[in-house]
N, C-alpha and C positions, 0 to 999 in steps of 0.2 A: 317831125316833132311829135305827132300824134301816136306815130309806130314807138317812140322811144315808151313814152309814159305808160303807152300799154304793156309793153312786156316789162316794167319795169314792176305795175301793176302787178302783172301775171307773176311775175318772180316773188316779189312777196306775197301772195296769197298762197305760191307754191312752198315755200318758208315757210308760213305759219302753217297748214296743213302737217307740213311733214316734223315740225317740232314737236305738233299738237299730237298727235299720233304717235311717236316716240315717246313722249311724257305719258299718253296716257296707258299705252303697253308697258311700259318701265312699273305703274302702281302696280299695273294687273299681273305683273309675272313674280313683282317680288313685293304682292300684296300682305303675306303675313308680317314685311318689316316695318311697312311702310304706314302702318295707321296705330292707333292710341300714343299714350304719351309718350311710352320708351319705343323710339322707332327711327330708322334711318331710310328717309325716301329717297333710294339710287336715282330716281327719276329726277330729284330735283339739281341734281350735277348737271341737268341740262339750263338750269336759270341763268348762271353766269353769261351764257349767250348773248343776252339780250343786249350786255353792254356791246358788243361788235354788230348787231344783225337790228338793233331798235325793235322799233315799231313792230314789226311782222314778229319778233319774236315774244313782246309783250301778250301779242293777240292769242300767238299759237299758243304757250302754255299758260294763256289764263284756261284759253279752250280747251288745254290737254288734260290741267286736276281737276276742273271741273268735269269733262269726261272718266276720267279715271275715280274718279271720287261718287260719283254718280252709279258707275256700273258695277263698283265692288260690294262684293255682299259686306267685308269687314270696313265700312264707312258708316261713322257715326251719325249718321242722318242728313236731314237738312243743314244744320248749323255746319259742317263737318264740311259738307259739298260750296253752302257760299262761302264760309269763312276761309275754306283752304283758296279756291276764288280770288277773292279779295285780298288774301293775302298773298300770292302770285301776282299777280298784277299790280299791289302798291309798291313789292318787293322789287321786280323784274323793271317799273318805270323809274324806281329813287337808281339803282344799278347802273343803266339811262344813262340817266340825267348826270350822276357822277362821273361814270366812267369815260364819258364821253370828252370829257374834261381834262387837258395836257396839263399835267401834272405828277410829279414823282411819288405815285403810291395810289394814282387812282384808281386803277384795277382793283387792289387788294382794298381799297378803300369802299370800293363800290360794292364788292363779293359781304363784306364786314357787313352793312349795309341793308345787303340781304338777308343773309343770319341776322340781324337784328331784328327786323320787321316781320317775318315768318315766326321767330323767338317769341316777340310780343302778342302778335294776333293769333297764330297755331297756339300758344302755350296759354295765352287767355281763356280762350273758348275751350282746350281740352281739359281745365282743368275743373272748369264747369262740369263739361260732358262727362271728365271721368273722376268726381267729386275727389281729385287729389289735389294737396296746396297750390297755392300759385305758384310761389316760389323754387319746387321742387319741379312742377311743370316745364316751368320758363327752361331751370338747366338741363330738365332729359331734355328738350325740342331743343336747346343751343347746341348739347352734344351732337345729336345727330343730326343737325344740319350742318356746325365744322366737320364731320366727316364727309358727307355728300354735296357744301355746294364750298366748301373750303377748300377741303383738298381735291375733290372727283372734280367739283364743277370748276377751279381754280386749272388742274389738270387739264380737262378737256376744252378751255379756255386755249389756252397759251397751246394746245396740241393741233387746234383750228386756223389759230393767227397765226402760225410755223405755215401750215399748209399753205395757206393763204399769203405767206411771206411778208407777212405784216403790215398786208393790204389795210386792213381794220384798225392800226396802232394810231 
């Protein structure tokens, strides 16, 4: 019983390491799209995850924007590093907690969910950061998060649960 919980252990630590690392190479390579208001973070196609892999995957890409947001030179500071943060991770736990849930539409319910909460807190704080409305904020970060965790991250979703044969459904 003790050999199970440990590798079981060891497997999500090795999950989050390697989402986290994924996420935060994803800011660093396609860093000019990925920051101020008008921006599409490919990296964040990896959030959807979190509804099949939980836990280990909330951890790994709080820890990957926050790396990645940390080591870019085109990151808006502190605010930019917690807030994108905090906004992964309340994002990636509400995804969870929905997705996780048999229900017809809860994936796409959960992904929504995500673009909502990233919308709100990303588009809050950058609108500060980059003294443009709120309101115009809010739809550049809605836009480009329906492209990366809507359709990329919706995509790479259902292209994991295929492999996996719907180990995760």
């Amino acid at each position: 019983m003790e050999n199970k919980k440990a590798l079981v252990r060891t497997r999500s630590i090795a999950l989050a390491a390697v989402l986290a690392a994924l996420y935060a190479a994803g800011v660093y390579f396609f860093a000019p799209i990925s920051f101020q208001v008008v921006q599409v973070r490919v990296a964040d196609a990896l959030l959807p995850l979190s509804i099949i892999f939980g836990p280990p995957a909330i951890a790994g890409l709080g820890l990957g924007v926050f790396l990645g947001n940390f080591s870019s030179p085109f990151s808006l500071g502190p605010i930019d590093i917690v807030g994108g943060t905090i906004a992964n991770i309340v994002a990636t736990s509400a995804a969870w907690l929905i997705g996780r849930r048999y229900f017809a539409g809860a994936r796409v319910t959960a992904i929504i969910a995500e673009i909502l909460v990233i919308t709100l807190i990303d588009g809050s704080y950058l609108s500060y950061l980059t003294d443009t409305p709120l309101l115009l904020s809010w739809v550049y970060v809605a836009a480009g998060e329906a492209i990366a965790v809507g359709f990329g991250g919706f995509a790479l979703l259902t292209a994991i649960d295929r492999v996996f044969s719907g180990k995760f459904a």
